[in-house]
N, C-alpha and C positions, 0 to 999 in steps of 0.2 A: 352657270347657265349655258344649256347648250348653245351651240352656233348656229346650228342646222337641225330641227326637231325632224327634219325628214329622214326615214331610215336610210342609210348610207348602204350599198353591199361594196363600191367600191370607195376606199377612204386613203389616205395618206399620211405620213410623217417625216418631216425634212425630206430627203429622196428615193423616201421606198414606196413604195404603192403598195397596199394592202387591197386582199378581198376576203371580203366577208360572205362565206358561201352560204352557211349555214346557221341555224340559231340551235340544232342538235347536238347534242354530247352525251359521250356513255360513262360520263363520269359527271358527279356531284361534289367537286373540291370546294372544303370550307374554305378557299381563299380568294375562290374566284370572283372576278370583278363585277360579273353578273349580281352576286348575292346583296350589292349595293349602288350602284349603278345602270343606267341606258346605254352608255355610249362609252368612249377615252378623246380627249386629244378636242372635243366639240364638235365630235361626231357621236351620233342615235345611230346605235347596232342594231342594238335590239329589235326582232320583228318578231309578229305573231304568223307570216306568212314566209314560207322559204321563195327563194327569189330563183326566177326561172333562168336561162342563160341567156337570153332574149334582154331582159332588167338587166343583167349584169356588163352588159355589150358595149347597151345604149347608155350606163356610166361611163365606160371605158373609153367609148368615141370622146366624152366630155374631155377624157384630161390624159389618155393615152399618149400620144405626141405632143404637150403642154411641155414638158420639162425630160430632161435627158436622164431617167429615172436609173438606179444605181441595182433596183432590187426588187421582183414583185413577190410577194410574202401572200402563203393562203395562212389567214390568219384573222379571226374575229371573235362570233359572241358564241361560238360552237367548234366543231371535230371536224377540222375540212374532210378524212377520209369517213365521214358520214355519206358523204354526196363523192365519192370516188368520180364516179364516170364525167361529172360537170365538175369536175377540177381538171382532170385532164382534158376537157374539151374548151374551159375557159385560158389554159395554159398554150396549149395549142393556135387560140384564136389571137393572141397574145404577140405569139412566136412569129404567127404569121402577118402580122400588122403592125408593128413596132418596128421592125426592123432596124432595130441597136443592138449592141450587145449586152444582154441581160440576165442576172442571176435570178436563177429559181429556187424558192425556197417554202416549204409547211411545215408550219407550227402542229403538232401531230400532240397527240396522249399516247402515240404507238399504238393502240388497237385496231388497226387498220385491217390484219388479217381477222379478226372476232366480228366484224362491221360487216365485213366480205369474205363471205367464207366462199371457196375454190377460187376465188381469183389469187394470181401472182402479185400483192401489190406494189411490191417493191419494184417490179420486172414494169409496171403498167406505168408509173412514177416518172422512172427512168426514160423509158421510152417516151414519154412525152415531151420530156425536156426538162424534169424538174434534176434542180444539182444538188441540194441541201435539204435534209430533213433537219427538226429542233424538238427533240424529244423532252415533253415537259414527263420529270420521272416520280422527283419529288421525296423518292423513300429509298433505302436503299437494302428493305426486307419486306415483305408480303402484308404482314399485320400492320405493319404502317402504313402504308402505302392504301390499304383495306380503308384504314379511319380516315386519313386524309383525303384521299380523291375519291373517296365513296364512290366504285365503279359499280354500273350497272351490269357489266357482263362478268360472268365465271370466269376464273382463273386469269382475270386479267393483268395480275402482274406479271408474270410469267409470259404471258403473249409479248409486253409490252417489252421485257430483256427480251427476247425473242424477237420482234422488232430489228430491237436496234441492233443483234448480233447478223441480223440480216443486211439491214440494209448499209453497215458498214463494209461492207465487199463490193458495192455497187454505186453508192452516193458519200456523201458529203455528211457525217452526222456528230449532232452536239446532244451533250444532255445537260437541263436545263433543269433548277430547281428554285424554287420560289423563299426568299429569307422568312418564312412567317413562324411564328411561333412556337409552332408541331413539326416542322422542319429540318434536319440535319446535314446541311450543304455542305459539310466536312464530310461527312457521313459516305456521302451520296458521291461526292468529288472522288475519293477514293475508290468507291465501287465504279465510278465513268472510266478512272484510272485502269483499274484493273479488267477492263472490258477494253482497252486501249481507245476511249471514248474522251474527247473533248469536254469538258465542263463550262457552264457560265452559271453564274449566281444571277438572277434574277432579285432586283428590290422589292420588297411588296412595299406598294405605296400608293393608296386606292386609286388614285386620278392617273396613274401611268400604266401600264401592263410590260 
């Protein structure tokens, strides 16, 4: 049972703060939590409505300076660089009103430039304040990657090593793959490897993300 049937954009887990910017994504992965699931943790993500930065604010006032937070993560039931421009402006607002020292980090698919096309977005990221991207990768060849996170844009794998061969000159980056079935986390560890890219295994295990 949830905790909270109301939709959350700002949510929490032990001392990270999470925002939920978005309910969009240019990708359809059979594993995602969406495919069974509202919410994680007894929070309701999920919304029929994208939430404006205004919504997103008036949570943050709620529990912003509550607790000495470790982490704020753009991270939810969507592709935070879907909403590029209200991540950096909620990152910013963040920066500016917390006043601790805080890591910034998005939970990314890496399409970030396919989402935005002529913008820098690694360059936009950075400059905002964010330290870390978590490139959920998943495949560590095209046809896989194809079945498994059924992406909505052309040539998306390729953007997405592209991504991260970017954004490791600039930020903080991990690639990340989900333990499910279709999966090859040896696979993919090795390909992180050989892009000189950090790895984490990710558990799939529906009630956590």
């Amino acid at each position: 049972m949830e905790q909270n049937q109301k939709t959350r954009f700002v949510y929490w887990i032990d001392d990270k703060l999470y925002l939920n910017i978005t309910n969009k994504c240019s990708n359809k992965c059979k594993f995602c939590i969406k495919n069974f699931k509202n919410g994680i943790r007894g929070f309701r993500l999920e919304s029929q409505q994208e939430p404006t930065s205004i919504q997103i604010i008036e949570e943050l006032k709620e529990v912003l300076n509550t607790k000495n937070w470790s982490e704020a993560v753009f991270c939810g039931f969507g592709e935070p660089t879907e909403r590029l421009d209200l991540l950096i402006e909620i990152t910013r607002w963040i920066k500016r009103y917390y006043g601790k020292p805080l890591l910034f980090r998005v939970n990314t698919n890496g399409q970030g430039y396919l989402l935005n096309p002529g913008k820098n977005v690694i360059k936009e990221l950075k400059e905002a304040g964010i330290n870390k991207v978590s490139v959920s990768l998943n495949a560590s060849k095209e046809e896989k990657y194809v079945n498994i996170c059924q992406p909505q844009c052309d040539n998306a794998y390729n953007a997405v090593v592209d991504f991260i061969k970017k954004a490791k000159n600039e930020l903080v980056v991990e690639v990340t793959a989900v333990a499910f079935s279709d999966v090859d986390t040896r696979e993919i560890a090795k390909f992180a490897k050989r892009l000189g890219i950090t790895f984490r295994r990710r558990e799939y295990i529906p009630s956590v993300y």
